[in-house]
Backbone bond lengths (Angstrom), bond angles and torsions (degrees), N, CA, C in turn:
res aa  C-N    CA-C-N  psi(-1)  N-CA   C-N-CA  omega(-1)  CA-C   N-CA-C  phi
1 X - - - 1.445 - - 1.523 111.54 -
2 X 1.159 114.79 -27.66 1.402 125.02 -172.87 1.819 116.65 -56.82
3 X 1.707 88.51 -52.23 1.883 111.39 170.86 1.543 108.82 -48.65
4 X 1.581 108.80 -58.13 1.531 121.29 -176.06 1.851 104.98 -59.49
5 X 1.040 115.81 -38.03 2.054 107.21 177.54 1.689 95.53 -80.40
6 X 1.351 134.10 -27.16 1.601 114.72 -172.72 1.719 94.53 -72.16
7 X 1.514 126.53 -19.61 1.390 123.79 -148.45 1.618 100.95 -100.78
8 X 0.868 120.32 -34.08 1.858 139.15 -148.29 1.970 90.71 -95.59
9 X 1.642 108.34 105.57 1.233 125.76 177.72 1.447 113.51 -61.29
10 X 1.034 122.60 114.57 1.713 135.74 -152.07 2.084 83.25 -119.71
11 X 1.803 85.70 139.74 1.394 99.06 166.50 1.080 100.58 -145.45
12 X 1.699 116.14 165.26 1.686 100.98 164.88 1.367 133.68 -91.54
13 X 1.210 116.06 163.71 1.695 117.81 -127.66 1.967 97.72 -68.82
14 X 1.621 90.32 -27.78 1.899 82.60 -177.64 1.317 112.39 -47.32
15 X 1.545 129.71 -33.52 1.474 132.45 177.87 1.367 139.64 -59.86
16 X 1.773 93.38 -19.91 1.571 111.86 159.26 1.547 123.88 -55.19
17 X 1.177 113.56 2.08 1.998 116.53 -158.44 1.470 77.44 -120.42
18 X 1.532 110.65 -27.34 2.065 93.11 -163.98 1.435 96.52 -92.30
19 X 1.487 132.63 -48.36 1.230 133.10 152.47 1.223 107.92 -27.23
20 X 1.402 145.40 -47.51 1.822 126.61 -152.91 1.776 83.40 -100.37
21 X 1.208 131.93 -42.82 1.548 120.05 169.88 1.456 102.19 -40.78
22 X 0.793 99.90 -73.91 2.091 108.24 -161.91 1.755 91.52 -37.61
23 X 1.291 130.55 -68.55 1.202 132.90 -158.58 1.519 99.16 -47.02
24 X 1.570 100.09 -72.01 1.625 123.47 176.97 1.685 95.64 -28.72
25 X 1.137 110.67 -46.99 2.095 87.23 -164.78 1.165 99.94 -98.84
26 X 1.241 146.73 -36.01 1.370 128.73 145.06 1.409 127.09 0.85
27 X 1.562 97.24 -74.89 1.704 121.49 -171.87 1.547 97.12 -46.77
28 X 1.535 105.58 -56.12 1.676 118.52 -149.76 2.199 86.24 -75.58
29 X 0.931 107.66 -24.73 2.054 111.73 -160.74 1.460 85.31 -59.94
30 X 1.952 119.32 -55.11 1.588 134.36 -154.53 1.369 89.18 -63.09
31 X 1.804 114.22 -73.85 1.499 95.43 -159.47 1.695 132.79 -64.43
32 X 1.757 97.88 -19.96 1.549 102.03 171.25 1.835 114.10 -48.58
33 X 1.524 99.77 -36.02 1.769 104.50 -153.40 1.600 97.24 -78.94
34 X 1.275 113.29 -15.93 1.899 117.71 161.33 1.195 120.74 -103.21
35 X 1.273 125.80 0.01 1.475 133.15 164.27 1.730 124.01 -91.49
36 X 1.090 103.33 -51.67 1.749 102.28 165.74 1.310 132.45 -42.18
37 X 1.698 106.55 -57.72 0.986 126.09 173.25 0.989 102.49 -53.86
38 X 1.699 128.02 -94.35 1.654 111.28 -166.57 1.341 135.32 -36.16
39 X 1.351 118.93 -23.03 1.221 146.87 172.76 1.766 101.81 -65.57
40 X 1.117 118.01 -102.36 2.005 107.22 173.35 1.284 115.34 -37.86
41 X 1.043 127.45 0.79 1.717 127.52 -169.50 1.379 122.17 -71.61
42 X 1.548 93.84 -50.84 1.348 118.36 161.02 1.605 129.76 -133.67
43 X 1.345 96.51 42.74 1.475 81.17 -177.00 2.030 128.02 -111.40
44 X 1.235 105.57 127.08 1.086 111.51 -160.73 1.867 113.48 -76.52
45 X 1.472 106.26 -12.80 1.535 104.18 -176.44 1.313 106.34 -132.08
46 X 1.511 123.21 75.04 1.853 101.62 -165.43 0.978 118.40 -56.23
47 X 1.091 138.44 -39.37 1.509 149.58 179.44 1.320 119.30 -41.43
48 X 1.395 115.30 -16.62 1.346 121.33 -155.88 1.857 79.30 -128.86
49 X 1.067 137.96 -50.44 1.629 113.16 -168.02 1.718 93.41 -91.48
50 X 1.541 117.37 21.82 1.626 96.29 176.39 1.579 79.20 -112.14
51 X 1.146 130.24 -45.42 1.501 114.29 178.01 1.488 130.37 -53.12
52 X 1.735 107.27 -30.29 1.231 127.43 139.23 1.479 110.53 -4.97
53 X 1.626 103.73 -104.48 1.485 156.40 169.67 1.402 89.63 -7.91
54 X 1.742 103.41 -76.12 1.609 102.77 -178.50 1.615 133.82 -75.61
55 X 0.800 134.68 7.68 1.785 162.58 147.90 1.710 100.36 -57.87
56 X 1.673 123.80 -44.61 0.779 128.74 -132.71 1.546 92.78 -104.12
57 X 1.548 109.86 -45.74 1.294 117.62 167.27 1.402 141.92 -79.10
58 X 1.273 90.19 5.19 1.769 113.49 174.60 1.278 109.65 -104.34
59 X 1.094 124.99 -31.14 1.352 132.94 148.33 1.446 133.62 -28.11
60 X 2.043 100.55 -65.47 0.889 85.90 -160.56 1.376 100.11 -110.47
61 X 1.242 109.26 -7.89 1.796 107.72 153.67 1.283 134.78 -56.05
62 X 1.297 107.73 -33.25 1.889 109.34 166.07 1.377 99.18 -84.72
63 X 1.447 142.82 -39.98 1.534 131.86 -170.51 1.367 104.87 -67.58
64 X 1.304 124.91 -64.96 1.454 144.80 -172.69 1.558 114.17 -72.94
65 X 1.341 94.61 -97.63 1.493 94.93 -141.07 1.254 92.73 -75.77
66 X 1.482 144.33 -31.86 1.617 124.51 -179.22 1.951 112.07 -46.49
67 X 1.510 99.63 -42.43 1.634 122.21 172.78 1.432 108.56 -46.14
68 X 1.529 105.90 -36.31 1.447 99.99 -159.70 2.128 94.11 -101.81
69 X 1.221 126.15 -18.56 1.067 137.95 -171.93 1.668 92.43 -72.77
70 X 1.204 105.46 -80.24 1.825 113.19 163.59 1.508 123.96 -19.22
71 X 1.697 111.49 -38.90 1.502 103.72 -178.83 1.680 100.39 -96.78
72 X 0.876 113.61 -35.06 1.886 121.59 175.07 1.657 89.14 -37.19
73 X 1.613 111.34 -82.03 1.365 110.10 -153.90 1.529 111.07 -62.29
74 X 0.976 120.44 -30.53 1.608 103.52 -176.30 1.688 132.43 -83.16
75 X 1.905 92.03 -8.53 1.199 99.44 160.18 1.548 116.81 -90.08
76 X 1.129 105.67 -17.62 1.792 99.91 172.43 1.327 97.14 -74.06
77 X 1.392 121.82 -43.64 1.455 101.47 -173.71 1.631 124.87 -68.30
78 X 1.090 104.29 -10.28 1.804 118.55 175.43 1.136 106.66 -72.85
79 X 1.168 132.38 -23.56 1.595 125.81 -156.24 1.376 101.10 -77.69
80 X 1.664 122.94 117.91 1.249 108.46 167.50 1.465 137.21 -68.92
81 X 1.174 119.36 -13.33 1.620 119.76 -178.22 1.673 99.06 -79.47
82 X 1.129 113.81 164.61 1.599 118.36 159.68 1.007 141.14 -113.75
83 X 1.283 97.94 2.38 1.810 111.11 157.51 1.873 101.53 -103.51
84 X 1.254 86.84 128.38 1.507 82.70 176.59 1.927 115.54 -122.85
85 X 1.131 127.81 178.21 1.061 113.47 -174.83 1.732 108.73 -74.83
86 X 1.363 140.83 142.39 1.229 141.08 -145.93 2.279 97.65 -79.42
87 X 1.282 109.41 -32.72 1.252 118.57 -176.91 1.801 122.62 -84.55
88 X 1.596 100.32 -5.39 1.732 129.39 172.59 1.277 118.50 -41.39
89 X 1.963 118.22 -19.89 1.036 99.07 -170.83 1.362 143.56 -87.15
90 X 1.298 93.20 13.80 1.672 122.72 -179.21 1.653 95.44 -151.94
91 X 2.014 84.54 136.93 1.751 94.13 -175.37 1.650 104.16 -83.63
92 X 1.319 135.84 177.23 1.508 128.19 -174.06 1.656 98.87 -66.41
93 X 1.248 141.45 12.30 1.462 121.54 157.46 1.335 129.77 -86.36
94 X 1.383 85.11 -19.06 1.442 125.08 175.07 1.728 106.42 -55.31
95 X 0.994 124.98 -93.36 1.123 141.48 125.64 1.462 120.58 -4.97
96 X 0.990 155.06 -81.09 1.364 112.06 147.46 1.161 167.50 -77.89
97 X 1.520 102.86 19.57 1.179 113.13 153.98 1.872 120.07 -83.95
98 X 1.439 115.75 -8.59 1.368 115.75 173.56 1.789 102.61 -78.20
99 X 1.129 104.36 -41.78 1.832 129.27 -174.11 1.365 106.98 -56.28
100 X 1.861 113.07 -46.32 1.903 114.59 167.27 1.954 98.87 -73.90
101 X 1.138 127.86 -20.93 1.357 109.61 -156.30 1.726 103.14 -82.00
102 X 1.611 91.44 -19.77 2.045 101.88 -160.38 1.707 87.27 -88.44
103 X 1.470 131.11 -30.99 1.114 128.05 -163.78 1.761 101.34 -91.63
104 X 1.339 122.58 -57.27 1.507 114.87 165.21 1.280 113.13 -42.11
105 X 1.299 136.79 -65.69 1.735 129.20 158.05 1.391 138.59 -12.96
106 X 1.416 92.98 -49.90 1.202 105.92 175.75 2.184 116.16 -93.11
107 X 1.116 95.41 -13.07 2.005 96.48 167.51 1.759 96.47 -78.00
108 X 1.448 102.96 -42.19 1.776 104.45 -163.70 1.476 118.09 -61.38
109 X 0.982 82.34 -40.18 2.263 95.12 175.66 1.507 108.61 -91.09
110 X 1.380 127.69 -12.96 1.623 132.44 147.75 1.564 113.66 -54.58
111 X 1.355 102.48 -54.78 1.713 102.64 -164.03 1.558 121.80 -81.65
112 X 1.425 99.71 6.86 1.540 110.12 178.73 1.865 120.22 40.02
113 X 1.397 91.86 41.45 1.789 87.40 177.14 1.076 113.41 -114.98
114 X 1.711 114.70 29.94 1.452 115.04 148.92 1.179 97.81 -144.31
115 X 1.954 99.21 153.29 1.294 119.91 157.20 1.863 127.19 -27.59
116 X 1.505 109.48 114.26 1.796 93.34 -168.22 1.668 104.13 -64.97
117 X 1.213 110.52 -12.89 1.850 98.82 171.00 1.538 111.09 -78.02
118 X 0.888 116.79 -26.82 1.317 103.35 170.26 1.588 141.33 -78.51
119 X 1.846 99.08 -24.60 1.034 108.15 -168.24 1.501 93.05 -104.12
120 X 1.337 133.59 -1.12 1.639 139.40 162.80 1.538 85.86 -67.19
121 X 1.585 141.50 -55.68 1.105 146.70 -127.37 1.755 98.70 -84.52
122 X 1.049 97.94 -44.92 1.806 114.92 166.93 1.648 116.06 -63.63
123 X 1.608 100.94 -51.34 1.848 94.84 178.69 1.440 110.68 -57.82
124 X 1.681 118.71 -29.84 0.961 99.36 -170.98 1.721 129.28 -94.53
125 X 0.904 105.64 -20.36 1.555 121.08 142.32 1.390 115.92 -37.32
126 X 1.435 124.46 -43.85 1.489 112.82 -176.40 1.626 108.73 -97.29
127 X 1.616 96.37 -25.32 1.818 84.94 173.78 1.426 123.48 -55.46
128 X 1.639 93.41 -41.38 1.950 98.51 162.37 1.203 128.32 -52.80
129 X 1.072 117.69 -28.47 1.504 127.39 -162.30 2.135 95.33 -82.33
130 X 1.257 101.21 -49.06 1.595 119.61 169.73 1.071 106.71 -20.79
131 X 1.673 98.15 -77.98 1.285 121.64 -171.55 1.474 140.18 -70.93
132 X 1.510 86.84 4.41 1.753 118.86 -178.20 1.419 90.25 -88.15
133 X 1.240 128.57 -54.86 1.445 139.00 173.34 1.061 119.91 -23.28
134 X 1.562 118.43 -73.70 1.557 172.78 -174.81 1.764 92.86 -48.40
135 X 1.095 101.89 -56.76 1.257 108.94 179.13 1.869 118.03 -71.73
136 X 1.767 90.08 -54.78 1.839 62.51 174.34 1.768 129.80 -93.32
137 X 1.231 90.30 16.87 2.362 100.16 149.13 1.207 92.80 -78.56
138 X 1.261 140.88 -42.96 1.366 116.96 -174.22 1.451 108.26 -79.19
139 X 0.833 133.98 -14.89 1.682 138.05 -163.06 1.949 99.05 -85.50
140 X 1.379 105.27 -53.22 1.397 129.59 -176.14 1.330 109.74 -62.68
141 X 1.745 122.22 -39.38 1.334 109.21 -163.34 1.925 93.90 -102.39
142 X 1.154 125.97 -21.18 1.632 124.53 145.94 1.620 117.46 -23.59
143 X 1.146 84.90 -65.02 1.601 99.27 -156.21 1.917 97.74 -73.47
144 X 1.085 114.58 -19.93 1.409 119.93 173.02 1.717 111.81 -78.94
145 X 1.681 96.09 -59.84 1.666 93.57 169.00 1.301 104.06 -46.09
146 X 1.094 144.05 -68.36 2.007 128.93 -164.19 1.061 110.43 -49.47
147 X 1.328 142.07 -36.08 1.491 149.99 -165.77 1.550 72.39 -82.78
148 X 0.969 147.07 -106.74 1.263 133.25 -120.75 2.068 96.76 -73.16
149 X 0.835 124.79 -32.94 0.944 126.54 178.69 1.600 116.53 -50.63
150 X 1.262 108.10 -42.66 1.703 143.42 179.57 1.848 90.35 -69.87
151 X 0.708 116.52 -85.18 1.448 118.02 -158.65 1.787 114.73 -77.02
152 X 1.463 119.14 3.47 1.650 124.88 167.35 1.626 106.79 -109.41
């Protein structure tokens, strides 16, 4: 165990919120840039796959990822050391549940058993929802940089 802590890239823990942003808008940047598109491609009622879209991201931003943003930060904030390992910011459920979401995604838009306006109409609903995420690690680790900024 000793080899594995000299090896394992340690940052301090405020960087875990900018790390899970960066990932978070990443994630949400990929599926938007295959969701839009199919989505305007063909769509005959926007109003109806953008209301879609937003149904979709209210959903799964208050079910999900705000849920999952909420348990991220308060376990980073629990951690007593302050260097933490640089990849900490999600525990391995964490992590695989992003790992089933990129791999189910990717069979679903393989197997062509939905309409690509519809299923653009869904990515893009969740890329928002991502990026709702994305945003508040960025919101969280802000508001931490000033406090420390404020008080050093």
């Amino acid at each position: 165990m000793k080899y594995l802590d000299k090896i394992v890239p340690r940052v301090p823990k405020i960087l875990l919120f900018l790390f899970a942003a960066i990932l978070w808008g990443f994630a949400g940047f990929k599926i938007l840039s295959i969701g839009i598109p199919d989505m305007v491609h063909g769509w005959a009622y926007p109003i109806a796959n953008l209301a879609v879209a937003g149904f979709i991201f209210a959903v799964f931003f208050k079910f999900v990822f705000f849920k999952l943003f909420t348990k991220h930060c308060n376990r980073i904030i629990n951690y007593e050391q302050q260097n933490i390992c640089m990849f900490a910011f999600f525990d391995w459920k964490g992590y695989a549940i992003m790992a089933f979401m990129i791999s189910f995604g990717i069979i679903l838009r393989n197997m062509h058993l939905f309409n690509p306006t519809h299923l653009g109409t869904f990515y893009t609903g969740l890329g928002v929802a991502i990026f709702g995420a994305s945003f508040c690690f960025m919101l969280s680790f802000m508001k931490r940089a000033k406090k420390l900024i404020v008080q050093g």
